[in-house]
Backbone as a chain_set.jsonl record, in Angstrom:
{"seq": "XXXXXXXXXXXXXXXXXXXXXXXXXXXXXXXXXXXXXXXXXXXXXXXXXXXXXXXXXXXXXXXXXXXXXXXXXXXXXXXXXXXXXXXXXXXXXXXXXXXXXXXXXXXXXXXXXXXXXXXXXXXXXXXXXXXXXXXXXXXXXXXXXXXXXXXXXXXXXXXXXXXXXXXXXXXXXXXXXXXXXXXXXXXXXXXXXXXXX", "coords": {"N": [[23.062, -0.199, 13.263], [23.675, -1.961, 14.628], [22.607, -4.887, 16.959], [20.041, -4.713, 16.338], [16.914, -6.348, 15.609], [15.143, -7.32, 13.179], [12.612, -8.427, 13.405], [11.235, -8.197, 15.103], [8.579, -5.335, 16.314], [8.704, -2.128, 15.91], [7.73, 0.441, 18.31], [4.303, 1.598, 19.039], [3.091, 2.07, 16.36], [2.746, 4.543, 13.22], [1.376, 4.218, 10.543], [2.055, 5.383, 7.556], [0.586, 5.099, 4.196], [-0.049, 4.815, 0.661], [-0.854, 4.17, -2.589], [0.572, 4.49, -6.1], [-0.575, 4.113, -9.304], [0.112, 2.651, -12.019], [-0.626, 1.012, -14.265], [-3.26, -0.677, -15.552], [-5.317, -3.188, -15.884], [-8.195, -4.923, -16.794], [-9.387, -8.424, -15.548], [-11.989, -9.931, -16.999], [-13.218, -12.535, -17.153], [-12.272, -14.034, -14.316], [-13.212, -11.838, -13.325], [-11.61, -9.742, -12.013], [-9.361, -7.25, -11.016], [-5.927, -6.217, -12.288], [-3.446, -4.952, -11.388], [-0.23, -2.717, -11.741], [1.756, -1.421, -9.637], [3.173, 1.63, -7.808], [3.648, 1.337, -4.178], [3.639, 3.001, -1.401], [5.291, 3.302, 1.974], [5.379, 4.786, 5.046], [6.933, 5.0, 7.988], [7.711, 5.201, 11.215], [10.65, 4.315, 13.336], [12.777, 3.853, 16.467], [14.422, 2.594, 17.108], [16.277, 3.241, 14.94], [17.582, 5.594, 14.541], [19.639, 7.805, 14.408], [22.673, 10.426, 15.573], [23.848, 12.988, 13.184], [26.06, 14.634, 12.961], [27.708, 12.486, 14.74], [28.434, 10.513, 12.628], [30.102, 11.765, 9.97], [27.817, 13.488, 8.804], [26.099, 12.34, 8.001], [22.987, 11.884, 5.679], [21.137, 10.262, 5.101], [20.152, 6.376, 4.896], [21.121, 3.79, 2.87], [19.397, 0.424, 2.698], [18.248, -2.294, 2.121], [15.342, -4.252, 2.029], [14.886, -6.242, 3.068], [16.522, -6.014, 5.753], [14.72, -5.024, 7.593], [12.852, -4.274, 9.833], [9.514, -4.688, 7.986], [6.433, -3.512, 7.705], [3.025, -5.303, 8.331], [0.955, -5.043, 5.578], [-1.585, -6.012, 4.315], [-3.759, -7.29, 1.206], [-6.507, -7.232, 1.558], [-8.704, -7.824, -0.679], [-7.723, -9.774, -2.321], [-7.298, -11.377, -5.138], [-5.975, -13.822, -5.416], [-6.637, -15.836, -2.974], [-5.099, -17.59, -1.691], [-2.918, -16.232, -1.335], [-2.31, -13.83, 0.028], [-0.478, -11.756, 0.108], [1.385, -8.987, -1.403], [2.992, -9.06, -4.588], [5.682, -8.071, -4.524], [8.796, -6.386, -6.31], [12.129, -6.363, -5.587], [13.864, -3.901, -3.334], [15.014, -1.154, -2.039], [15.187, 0.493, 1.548], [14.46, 3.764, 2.623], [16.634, 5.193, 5.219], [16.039, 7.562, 7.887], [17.629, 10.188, 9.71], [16.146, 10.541, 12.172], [14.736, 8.184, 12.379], [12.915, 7.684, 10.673], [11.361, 6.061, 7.787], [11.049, 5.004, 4.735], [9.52, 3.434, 2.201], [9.283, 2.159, -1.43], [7.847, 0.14, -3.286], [8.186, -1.678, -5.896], [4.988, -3.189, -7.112], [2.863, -5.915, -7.886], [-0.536, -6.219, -8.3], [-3.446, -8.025, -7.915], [-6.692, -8.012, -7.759], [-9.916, -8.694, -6.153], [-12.782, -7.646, -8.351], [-15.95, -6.772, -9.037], [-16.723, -6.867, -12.331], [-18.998, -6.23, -14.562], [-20.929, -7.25, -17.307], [-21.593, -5.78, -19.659], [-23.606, -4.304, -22.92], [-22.645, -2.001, -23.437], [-19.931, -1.416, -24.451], [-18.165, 0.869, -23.12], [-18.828, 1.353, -20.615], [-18.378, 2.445, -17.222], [-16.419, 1.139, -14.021], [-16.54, 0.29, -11.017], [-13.518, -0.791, -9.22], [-11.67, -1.966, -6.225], [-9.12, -1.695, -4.403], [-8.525, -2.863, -1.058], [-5.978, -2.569, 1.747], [-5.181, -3.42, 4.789], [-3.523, -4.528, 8.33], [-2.614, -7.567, 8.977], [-2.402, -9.135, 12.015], [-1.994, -6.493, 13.068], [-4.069, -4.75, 15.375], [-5.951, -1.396, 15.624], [-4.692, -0.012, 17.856], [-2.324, -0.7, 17.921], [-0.969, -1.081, 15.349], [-1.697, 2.247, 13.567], [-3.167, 3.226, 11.109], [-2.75, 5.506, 8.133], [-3.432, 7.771, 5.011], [-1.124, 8.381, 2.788], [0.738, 11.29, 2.788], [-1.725, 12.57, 2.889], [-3.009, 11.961, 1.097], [-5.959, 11.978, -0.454], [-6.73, 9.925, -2.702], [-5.868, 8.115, -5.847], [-2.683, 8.149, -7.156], [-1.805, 9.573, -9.906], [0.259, 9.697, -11.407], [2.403, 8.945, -12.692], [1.142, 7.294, -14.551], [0.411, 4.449, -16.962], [-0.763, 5.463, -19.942], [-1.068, 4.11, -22.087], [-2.48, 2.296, -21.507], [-5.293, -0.682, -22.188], [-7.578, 0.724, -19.976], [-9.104, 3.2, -18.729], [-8.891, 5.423, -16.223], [-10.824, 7.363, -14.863], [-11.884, 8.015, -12.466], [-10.538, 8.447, -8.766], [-10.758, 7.496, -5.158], [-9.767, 7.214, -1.913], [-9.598, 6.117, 1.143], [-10.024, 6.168, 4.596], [-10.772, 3.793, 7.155], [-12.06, 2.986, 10.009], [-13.314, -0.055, 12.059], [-14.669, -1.969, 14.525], [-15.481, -4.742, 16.584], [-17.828, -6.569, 18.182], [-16.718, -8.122, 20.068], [-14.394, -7.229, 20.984], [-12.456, -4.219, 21.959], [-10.556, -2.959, 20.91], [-10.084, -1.133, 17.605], [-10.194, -1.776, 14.602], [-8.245, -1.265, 11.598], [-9.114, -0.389, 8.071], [-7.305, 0.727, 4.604], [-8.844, 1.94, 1.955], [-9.212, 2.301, -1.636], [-10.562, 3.104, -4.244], [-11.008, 2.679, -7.849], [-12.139, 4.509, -10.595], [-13.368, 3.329, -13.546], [-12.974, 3.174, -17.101], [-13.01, 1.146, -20.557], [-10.7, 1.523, -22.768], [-10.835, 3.513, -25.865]], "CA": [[21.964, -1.146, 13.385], [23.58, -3.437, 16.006], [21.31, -5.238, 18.349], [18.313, -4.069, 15.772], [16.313, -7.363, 15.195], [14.078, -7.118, 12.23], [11.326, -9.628, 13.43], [10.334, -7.046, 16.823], [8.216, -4.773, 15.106], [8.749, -0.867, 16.9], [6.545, 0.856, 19.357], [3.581, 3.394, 18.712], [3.501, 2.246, 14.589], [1.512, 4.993, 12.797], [2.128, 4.045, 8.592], [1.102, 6.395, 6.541], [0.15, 4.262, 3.203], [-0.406, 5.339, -0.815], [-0.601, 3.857, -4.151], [0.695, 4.873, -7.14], [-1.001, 3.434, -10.389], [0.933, 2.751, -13.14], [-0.98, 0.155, -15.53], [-4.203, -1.108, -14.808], [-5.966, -4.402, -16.973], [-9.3, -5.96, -16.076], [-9.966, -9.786, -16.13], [-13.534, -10.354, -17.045], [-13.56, -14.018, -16.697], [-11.688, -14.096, -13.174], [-13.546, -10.568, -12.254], [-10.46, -9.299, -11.273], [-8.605, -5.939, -11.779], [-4.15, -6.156, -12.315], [-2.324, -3.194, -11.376], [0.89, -2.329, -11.03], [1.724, -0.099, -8.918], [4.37, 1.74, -6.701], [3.083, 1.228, -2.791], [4.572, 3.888, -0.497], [4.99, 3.335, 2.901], [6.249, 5.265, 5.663], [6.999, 4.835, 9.595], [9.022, 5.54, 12.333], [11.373, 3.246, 13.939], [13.649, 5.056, 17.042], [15.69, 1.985, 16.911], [16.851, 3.646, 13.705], [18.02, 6.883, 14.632], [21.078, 8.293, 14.55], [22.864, 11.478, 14.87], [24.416, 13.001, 11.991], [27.125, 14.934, 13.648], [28.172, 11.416, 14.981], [28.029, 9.713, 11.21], [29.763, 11.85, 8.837], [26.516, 14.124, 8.521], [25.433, 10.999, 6.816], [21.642, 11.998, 6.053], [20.011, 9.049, 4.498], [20.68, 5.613, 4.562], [19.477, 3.147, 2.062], [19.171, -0.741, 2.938], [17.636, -3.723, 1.228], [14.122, -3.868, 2.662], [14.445, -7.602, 3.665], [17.03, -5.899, 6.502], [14.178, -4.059, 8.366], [11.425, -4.345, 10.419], [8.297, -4.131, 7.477], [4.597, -3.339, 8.272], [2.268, -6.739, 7.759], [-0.279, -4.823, 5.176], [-2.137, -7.248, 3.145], [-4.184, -6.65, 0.138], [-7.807, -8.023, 1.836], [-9.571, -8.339, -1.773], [-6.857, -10.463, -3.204], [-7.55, -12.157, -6.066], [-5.275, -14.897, -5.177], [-6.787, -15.977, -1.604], [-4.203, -18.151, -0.699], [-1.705, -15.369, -1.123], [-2.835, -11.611, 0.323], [0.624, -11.014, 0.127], [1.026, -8.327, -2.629], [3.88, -9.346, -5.321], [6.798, -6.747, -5.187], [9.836, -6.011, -6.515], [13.149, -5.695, -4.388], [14.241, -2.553, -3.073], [15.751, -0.973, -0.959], [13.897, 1.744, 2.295], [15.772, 4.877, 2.757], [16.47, 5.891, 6.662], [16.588, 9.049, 7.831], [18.072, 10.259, 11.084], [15.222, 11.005, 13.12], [14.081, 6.755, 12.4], [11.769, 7.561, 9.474], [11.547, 4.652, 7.269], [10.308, 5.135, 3.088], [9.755, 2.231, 1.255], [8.503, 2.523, -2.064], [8.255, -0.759, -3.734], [6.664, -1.684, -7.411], [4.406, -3.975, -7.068], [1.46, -6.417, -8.707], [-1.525, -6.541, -7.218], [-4.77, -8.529, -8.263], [-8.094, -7.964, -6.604], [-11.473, -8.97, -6.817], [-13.791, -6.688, -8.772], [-17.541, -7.127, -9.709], [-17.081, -6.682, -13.533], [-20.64, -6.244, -14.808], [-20.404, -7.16, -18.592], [-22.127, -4.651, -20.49], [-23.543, -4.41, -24.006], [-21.658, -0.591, -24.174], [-18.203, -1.417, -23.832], [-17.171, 1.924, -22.845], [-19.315, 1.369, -18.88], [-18.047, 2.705, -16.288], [-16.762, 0.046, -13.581], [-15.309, 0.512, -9.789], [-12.963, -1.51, -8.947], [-11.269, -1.159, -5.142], [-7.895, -2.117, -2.915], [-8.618, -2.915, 0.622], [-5.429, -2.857, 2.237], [-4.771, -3.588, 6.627], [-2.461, -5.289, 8.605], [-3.153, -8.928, 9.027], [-1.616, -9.071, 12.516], [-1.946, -5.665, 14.502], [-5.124, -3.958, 15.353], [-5.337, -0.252, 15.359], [-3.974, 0.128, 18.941], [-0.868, -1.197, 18.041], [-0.342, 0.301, 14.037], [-2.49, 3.197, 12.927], [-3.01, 3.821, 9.393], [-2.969, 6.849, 7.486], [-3.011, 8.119, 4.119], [0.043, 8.938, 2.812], [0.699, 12.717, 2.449], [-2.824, 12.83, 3.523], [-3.797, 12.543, -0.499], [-7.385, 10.742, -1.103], [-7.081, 9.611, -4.223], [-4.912, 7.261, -5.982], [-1.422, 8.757, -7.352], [-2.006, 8.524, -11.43], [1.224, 10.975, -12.114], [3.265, 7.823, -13.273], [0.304, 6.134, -14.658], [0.669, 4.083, -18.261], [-2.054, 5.628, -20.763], [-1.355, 3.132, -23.034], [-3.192, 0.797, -21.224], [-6.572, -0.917, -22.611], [-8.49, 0.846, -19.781], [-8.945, 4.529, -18.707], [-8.611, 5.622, -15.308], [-11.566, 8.283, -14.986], [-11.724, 8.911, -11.039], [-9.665, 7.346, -7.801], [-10.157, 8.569, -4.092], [-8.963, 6.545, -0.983], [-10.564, 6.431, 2.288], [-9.481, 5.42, 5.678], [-12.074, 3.05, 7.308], [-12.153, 2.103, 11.181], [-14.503, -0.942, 12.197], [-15.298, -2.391, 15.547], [-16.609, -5.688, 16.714], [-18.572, -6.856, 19.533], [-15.833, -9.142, 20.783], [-13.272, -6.002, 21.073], [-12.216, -3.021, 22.443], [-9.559, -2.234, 20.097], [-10.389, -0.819, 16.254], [-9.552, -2.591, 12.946], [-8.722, -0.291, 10.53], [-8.447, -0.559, 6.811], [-7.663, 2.14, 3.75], [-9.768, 1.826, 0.543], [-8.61, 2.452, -2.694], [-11.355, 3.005, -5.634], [-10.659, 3.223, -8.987], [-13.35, 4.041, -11.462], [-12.546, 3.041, -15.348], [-13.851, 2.758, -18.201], [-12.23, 0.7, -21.767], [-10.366, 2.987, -24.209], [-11.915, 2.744, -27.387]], "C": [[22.389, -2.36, 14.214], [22.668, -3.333, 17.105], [19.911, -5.235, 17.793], [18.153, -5.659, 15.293], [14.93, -7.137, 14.148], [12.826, -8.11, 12.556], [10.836, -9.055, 14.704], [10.003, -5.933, 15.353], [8.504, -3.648, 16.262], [7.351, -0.547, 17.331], [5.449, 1.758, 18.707], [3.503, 3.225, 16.85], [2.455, 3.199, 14.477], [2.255, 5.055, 11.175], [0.836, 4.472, 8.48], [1.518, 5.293, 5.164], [-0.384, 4.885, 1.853], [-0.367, 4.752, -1.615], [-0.6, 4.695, -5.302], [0.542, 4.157, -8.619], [0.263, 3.678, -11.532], [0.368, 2.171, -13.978], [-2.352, -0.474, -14.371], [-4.895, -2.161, -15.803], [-7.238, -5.106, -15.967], [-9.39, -7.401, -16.834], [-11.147, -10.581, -16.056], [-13.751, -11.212, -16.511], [-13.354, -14.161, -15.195], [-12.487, -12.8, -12.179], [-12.628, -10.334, -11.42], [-9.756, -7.855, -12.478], [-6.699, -6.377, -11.225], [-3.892, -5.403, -12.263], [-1.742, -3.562, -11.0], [0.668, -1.397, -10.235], [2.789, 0.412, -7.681], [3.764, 2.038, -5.228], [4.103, 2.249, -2.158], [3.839, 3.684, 1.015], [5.982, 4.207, 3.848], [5.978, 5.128, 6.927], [7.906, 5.287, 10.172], [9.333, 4.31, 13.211], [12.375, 4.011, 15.039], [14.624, 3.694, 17.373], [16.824, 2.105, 15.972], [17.472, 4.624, 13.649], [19.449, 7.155, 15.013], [21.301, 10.398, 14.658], [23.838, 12.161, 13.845], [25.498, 13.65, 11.988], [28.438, 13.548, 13.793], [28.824, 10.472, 13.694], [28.689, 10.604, 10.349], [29.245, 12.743, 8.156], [26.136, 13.296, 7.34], [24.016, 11.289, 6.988], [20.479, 11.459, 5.551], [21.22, 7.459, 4.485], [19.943, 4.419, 3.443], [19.783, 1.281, 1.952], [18.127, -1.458, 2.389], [16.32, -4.116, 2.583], [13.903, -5.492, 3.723], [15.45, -7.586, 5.825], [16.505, -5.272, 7.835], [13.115, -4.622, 8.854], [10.347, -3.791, 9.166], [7.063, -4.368, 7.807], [3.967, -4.864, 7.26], [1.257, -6.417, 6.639], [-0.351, -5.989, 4.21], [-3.279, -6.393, 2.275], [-5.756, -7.7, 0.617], [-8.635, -8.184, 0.87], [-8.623, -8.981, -2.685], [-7.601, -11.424, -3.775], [-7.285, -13.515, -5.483], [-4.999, -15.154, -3.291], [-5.653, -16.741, -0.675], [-2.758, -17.34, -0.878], [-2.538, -14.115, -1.095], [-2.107, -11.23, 0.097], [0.929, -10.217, -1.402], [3.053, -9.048, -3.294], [4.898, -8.461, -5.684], [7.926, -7.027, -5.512], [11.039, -6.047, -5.562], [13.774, -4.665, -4.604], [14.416, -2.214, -2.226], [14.531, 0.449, 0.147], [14.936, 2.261, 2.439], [15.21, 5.205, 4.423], [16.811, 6.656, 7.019], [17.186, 9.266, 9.472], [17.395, 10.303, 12.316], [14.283, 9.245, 12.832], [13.146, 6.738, 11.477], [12.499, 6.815, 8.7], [10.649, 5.395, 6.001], [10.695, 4.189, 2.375], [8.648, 2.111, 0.103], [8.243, 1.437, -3.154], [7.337, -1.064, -5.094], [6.429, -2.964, -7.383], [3.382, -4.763, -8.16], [0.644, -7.01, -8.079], [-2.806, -7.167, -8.106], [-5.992, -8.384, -7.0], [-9.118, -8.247, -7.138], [-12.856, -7.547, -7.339], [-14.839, -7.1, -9.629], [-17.772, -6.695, -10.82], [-18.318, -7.008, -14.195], [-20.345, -6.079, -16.65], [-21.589, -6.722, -19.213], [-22.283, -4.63, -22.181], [-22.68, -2.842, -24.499], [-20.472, -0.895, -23.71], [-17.929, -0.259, -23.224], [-17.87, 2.289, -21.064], [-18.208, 1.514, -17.968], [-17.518, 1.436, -14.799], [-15.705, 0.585, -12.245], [-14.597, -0.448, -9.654], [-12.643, -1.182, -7.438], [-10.132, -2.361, -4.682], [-8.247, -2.015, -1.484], [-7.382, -2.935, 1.051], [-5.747, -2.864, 3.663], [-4.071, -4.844, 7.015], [-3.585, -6.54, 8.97], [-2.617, -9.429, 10.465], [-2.162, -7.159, 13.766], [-3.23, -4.648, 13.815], [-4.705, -2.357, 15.496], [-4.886, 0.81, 16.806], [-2.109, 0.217, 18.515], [-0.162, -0.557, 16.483], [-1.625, 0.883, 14.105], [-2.3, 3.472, 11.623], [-3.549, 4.82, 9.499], [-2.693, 6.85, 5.756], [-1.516, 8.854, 3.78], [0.24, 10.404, 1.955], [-0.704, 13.042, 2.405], [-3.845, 12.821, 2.118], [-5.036, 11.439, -0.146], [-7.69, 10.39, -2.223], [-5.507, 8.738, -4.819], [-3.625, 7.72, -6.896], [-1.756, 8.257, -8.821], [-0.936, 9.266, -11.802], [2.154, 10.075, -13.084], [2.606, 6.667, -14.221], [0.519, 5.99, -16.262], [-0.51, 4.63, -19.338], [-2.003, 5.135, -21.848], [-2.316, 1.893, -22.805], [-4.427, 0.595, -21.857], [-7.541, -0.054, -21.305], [-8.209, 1.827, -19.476], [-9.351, 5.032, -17.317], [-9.444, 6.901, -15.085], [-11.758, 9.283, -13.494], [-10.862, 7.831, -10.177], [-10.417, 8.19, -6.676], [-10.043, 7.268, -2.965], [-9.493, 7.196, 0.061], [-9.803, 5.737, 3.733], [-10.65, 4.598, 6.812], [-11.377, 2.492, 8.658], [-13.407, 1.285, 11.478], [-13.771, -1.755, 13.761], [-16.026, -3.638, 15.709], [-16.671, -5.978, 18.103], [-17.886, -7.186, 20.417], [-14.829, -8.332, 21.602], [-12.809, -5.26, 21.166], [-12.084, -2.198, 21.667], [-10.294, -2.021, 18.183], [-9.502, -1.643, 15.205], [-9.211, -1.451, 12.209], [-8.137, -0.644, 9.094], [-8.291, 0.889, 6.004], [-8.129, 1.546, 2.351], [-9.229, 2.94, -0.548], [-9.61, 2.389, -3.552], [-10.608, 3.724, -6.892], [-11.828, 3.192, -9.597], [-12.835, 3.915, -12.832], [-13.592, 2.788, -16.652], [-12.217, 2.044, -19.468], [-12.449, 1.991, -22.497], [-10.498, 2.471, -24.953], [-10.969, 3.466, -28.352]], "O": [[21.761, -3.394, 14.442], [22.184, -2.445, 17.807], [18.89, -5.58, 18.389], [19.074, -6.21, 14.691], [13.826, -6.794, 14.571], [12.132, -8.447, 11.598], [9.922, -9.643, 15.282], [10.521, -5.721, 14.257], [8.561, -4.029, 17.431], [6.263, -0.989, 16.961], [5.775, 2.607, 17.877], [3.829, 4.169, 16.131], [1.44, 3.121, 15.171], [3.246, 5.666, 10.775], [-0.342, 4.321, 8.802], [2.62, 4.747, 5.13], [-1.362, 5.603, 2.061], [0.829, 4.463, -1.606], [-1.506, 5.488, -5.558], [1.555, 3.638, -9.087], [1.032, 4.617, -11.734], [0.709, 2.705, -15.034], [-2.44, -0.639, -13.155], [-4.978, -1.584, -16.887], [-7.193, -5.603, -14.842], [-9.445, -7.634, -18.042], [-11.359, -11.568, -15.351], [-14.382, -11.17, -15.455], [-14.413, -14.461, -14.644], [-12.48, -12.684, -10.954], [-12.696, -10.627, -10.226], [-9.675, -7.588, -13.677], [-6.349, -6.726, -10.097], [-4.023, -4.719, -13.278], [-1.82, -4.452, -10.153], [-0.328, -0.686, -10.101], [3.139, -0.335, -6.768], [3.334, 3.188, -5.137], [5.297, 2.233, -2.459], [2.654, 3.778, 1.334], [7.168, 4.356, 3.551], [4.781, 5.109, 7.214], [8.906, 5.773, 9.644], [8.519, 3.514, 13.68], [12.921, 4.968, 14.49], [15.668, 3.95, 17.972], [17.894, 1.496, 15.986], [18.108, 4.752, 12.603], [20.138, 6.636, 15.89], [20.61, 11.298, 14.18], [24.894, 11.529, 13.824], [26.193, 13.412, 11.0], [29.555, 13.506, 13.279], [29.761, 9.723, 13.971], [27.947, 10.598, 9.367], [29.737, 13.07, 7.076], [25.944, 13.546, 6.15], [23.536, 11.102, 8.106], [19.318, 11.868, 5.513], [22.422, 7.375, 4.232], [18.749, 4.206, 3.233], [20.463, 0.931, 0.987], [17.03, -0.909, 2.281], [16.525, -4.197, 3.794], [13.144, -5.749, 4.657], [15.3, -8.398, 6.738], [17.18, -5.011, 8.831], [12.483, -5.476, 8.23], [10.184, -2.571, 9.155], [6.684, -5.473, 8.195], [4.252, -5.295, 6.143], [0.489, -7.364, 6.465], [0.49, -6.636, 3.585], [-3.636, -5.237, 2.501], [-5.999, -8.757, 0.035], [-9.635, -8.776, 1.276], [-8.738, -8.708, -3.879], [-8.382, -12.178, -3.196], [-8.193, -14.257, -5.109], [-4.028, -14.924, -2.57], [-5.384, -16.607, 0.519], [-1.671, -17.832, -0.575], [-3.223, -13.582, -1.967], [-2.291, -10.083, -0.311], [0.71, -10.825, -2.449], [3.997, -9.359, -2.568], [5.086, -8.077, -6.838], [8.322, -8.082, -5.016], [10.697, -5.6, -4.468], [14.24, -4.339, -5.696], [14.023, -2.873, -1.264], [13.548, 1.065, -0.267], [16.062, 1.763, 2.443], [14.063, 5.387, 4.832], [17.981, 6.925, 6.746], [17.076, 8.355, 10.293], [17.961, 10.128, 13.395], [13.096, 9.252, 13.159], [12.461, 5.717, 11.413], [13.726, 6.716, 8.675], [9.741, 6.196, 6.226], [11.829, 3.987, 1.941], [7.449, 1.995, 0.356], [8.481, 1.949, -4.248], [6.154, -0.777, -5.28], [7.284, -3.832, -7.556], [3.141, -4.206, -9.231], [0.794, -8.037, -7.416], [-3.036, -6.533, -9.135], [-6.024, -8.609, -5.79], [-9.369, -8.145, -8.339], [-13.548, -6.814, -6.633], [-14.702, -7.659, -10.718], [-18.831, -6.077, -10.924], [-18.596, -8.198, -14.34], [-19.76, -5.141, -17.191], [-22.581, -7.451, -19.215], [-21.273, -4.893, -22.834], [-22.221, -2.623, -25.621], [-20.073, -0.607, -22.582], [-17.031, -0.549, -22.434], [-17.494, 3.259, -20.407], [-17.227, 0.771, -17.971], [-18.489, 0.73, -14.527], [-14.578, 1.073, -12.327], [-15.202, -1.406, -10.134], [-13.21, -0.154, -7.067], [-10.301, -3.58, -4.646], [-8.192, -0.94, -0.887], [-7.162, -4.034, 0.54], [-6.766, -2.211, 3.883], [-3.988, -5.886, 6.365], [-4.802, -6.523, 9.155], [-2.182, -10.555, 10.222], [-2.54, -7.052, 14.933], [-3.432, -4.113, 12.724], [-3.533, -1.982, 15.499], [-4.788, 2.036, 16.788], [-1.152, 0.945, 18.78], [0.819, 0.184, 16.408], [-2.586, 0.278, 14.579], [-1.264, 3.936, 11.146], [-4.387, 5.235, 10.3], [-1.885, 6.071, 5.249], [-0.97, 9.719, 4.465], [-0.042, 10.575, 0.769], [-0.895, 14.036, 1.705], [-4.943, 13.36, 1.978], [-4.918, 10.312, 0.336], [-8.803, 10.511, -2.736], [-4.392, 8.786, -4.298], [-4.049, 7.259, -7.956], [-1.949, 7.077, -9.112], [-1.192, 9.688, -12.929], [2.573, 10.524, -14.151], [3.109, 5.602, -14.582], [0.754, 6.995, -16.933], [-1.35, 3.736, -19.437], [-2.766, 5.534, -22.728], [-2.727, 0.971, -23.509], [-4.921, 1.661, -22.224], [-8.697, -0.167, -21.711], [-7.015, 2.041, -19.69], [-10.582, 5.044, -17.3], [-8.657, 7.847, -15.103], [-11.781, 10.503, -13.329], [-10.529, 6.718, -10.586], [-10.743, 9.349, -6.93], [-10.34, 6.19, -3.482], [-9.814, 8.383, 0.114], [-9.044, 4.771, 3.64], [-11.492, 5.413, 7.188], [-10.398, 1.747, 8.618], [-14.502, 1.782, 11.214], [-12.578, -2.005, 13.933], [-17.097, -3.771, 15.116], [-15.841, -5.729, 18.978], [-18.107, -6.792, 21.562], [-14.471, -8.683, 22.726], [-12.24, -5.137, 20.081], [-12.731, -1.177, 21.431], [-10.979, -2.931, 17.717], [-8.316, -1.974, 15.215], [-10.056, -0.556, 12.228], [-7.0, -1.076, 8.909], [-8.825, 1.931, 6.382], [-7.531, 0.594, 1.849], [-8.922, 4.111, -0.329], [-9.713, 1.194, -3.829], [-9.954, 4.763, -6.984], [-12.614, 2.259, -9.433], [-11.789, 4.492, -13.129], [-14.701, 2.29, -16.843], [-11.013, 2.277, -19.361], [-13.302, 2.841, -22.75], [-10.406, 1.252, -25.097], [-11.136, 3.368, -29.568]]}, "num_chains": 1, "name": "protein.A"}
């Protein structure tokens, strides 16, 4: 990694993007939904590449995430407007020889959701994650789902929690404005829930 400057972002980004639920709490008053959750991202970097012949047959490396070039996504329905930035954990991205980058970090995310207070507690209620970069249109990164799933990863998810996680699916959303050539793009995240009774 000599010469690699983590503040140049690489050429051609296309991040593929996922969440994995783990705990989910709604806050009536605030109309806001809390999840944890493990974010997976992945890219390619060819400033990163090595070959493994050369190395060792060294075929992963794994570095402290603050050492790398990371993607700008922001969490565009953040609760907490004067921070988009989502609240993670430190951890490390594993690099592979061919410049692929996996960073899988556990996070806490707040977002705004239109809790509709109901005389049946047990209503149904969407909630949703907007993520996109704050920073590069979709010329410059491309989003994708990650492993192409539409729906939100519940394999790790807490079912102790007060609420119940009934459907998810995840969407990839390009938008256009008048002003601009180039595409925006975001990926959408719904959760639907209901309270466990």
């Amino acid at each position: 990694m000599r010469n690699y400057k983590r503040e140049i972002n690489p050429d051609h980004i296309n991040l593929k993007f996922g969440v994995g639920a783990l705990n989910v709490e709604i806050d009536e008053k605030r109309h806001s939904m809390e999840i944890d959750a493990m974010l997976r991202y992945v890219w390619s970097d060819s400033r990163l590449k090595w070959n493994e012949d050369e190395y060792n047959n060294v075929s992963v490396l794994r570095v402290p995430s603050e050492n790398v070039w990371i993607p700008d996504l922001r969490l565009f329905n953040a609760a907490n407007i004067f921070n988009p930035k989502t609240s993670c954990g430190e951890s490390n991205v594993l690099i592979y020889p061919q410049g692929e980058v996996l960073w899988v970090p556990h996070c806490h995310l707040s977002s705004f959701c239109n809790v509709t207070n109901s005389p049946t507690p047990d209503q149904l209620q969407t909630c949703t994650l907007k993520f996109g970069s704050w920073t590069f249109d979709g010329f410059a990164m491309d989003l994708a789902l990650y492993n192409d799933k539409s729906e939100v990863d519940l394999e790790d998810f807490n079912y102790v929690s007060n609420w119940k996680i009934e459907s998810t699916s995840a969407t990839r959303n390009e938008k256009k404005y008048p002003c601009c050539e180039e595409p925006f793009i975001n990926l959408t995240f719904n959760l639907t829930i209901r309270r466990n009774s």
